[in-house]
N, C-alpha and C positions, 0 to 999 in steps of 0.2 A: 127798687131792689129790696128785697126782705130783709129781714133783721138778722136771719142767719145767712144767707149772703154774704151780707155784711162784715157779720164777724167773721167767717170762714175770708174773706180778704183781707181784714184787719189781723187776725193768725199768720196769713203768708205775709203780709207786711213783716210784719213784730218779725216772722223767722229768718227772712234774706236781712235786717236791719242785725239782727242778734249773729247772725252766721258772719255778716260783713266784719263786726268788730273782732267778731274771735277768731279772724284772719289777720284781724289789724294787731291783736295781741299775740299772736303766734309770730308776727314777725319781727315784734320789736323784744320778743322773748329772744329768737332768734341772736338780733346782735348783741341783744344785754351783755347773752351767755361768749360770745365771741370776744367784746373787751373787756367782760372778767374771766376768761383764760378757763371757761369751763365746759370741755368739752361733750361730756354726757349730755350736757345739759340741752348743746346745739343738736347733739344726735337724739336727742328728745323729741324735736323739731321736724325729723323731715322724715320724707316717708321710705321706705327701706330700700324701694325697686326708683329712688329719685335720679336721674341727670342733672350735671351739673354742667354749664359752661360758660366759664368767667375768661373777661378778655385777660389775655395774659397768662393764662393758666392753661392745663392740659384739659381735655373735656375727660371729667368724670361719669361712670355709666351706671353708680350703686353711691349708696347710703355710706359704705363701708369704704370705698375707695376716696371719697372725696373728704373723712373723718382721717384719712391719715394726715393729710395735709393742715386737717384744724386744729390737729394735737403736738402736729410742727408746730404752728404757731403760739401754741399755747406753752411750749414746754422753752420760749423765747420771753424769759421772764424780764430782759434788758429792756423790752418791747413794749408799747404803750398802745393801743389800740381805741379808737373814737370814733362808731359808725353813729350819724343822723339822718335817720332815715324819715322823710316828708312824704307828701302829697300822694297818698296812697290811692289808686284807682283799682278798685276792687270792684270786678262782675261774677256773680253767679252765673256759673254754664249748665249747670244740673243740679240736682237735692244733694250731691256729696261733692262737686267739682267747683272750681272756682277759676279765674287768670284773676290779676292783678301786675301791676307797673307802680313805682316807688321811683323815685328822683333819692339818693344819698348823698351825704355828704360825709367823706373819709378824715379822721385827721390821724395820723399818727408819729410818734416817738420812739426814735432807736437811740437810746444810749448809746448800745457799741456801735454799730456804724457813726454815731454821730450825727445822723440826720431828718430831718422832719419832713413829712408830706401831705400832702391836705390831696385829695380826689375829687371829684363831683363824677358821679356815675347816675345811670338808670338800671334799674333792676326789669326782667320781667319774669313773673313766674306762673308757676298754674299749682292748685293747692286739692286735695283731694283727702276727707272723708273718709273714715275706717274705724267702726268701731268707735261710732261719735265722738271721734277724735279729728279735727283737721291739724293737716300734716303738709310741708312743703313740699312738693311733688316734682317739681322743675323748676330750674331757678337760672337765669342770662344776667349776666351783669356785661356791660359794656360804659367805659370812663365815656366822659365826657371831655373833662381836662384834667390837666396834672398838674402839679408845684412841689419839685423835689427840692429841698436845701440841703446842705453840707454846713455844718457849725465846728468851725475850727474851735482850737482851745484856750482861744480868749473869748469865747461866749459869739463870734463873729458870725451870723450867717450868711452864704453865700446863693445866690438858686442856682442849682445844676441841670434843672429841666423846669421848663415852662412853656408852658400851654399846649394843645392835646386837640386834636379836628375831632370831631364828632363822629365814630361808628356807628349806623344805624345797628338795631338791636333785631336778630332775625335768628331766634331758636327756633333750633329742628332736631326734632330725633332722627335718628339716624336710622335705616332700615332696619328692621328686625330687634328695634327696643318696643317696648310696652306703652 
């Protein structure tokens, strides 16, 4: 193999290596901005024509519909929010396209309700390039399990919900999305 060869391989290496992590930091930008209650910041993040569909939630079909609900949660200042997101499986599908799968782990804190929940979910999503920008393009979340407690007002906690069967995780667009 010649020396430019070579480095023309060594080039495409260095770029899916450099593209992979600024997928990996798009998405840990992602929750930062979600449990510090800042939602421009998540709308930063994704890309404008994105689906969303999180178990438990309504399937969102736009950047803008699914931003309502993050500004709900942010304007939930009693609310404490803790995404840990691991084991990130990032494949390049094309020079601007990406999928990717994430394992998370949830914790959060409601003052007013009084109650604490920890999640384990999988993410999947698919990331897409604009404007040498990557951007969250599609995004599945599906729990794995749950742990809801209820803390009475001597500091007590109770569990009100525990453990959660595994949904496999099978995003689809829907006919006639993008």
């Amino acid at each position: 193999m010649s020396i430019a060869a070579r480095l023309d391989a060594l080039e495409l290496r260095l770029r899916a290596l450099s593209d992979c992590a600024a997928i990996e930091a798009l998405k840990y930008r992602y929750w930062h901005a979600l449990d510090l209650k800042r939602p421009e910041d998540v709308r930063d993040c994704l890309a404008e024509d994105m689906v969303v569909e999180f178990e438990g939630l309504p399937r969102f079909e736009s950047r803008d519909a699914f931003m309502a609900i993050i500004r709900q949660g942010a304007a939930r200042t009693h609310a404490f929010d803790m995404h840990h997101g691991q084991n990130p499986r990032i494949t390049l599908t094309g020079a601007d396209s990406a999928e990717g799968e994430w394992d998370v782990f949830y914790y959060g804190i409601d003052l007013s309700a009084r109650t604490l929940m920890q999640m384990a979910g999988a993410y999947r999503d698919t990331y897409v390039r604009r404007g040498g920008r990557w951007s969250i393009a599609t995004a599945a979340m599906r729990q794995i399990s749950l742990h809801v407690q209820s803390v009475d007002q001597a500091g007590l906690a109770r569990t009100v919900i525990l453990g959660r069967a595994a949904a496999p995780i099978s995003f689809q667009r829907q006919e006639g999305s993008a």
